[in-house]
N, C-alpha and C positions, 0 to 999 in steps of 0.2 A: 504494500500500500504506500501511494507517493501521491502529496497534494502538490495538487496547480498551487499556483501565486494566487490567482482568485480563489480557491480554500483555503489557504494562509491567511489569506486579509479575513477573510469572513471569522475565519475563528476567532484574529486575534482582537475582531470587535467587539465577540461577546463577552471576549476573558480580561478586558480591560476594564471590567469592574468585580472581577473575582479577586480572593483573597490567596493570598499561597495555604495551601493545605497541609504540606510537608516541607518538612526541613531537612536538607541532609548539609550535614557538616564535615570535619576532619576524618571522622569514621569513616565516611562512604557509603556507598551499597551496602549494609549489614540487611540480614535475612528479615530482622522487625523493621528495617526502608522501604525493600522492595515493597515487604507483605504488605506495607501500608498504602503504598503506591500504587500496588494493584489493586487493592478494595476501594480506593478513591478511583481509581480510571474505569472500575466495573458500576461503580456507582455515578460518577460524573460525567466520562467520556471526555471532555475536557476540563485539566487541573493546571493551576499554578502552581511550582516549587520552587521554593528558595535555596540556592545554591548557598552553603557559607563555606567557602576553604578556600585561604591563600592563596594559592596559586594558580595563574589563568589556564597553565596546560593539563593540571589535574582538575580543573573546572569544566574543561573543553573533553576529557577522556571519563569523568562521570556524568557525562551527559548523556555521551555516547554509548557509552554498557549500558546505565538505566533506558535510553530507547532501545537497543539491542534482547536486553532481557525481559525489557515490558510487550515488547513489538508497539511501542509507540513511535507515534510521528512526534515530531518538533515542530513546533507552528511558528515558535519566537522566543528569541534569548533576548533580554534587556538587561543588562550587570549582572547580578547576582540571582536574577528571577525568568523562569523558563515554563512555556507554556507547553504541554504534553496532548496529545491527543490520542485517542485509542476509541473506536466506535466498538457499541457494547451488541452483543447478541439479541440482547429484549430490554432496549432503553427501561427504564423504572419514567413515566412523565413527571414523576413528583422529587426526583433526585439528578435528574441528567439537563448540567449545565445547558447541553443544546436544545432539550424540548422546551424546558420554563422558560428560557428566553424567547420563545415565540419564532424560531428558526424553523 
């Protein structure tokens, strides 16, 4: 799965008023990140996360494993905060950032 530019933009209007859900810090991927990660992308489809660690190349290589191991898209990276995407099996309309927004 690979979004046009036009689903890039689309997502990253609705997620411009969502809040980051998770945090991963110095630790990384640990298995209570991921797990968190994916019950938020199974329930939201599209999440906010806040990147916190030092350094830009291991900011730029935990980006990359969490899409890797989530099979998420990347919709948008701004500093420290990244916008994930993963479309769910059987949306929930009352928990999936894309149906309550009216998309």
């Amino acid at each position: 799965m690979t979004l046009c530019n036009s689903d890039k933009k689309h997502l990253r209007s609705i997620a411009h008023k969502l809040k980051p859900v998770v945090t991963i810090a110095d630790k990384g991927l640990t298995d209570s990140v991921v797990a968190e990660l994916n019950r938020a992308l199974n329930d939201h489809e599209l999440i906010k996360v806040k990147i916190s660690v030092s350094d830009r190349k291991l900011k730029q290589t935990t980006i990359k494993q969490a899409c890797d191991i989530l099979n998420a898209e990347l919709a948008q990276t701004i500093g420290h905060i990244v916008v994930l995407y993963r479309k769910a099996d059987k949306p929930n309309p009352k928990l999936s950032n894309l149906l309550r927004k009216g998309s």
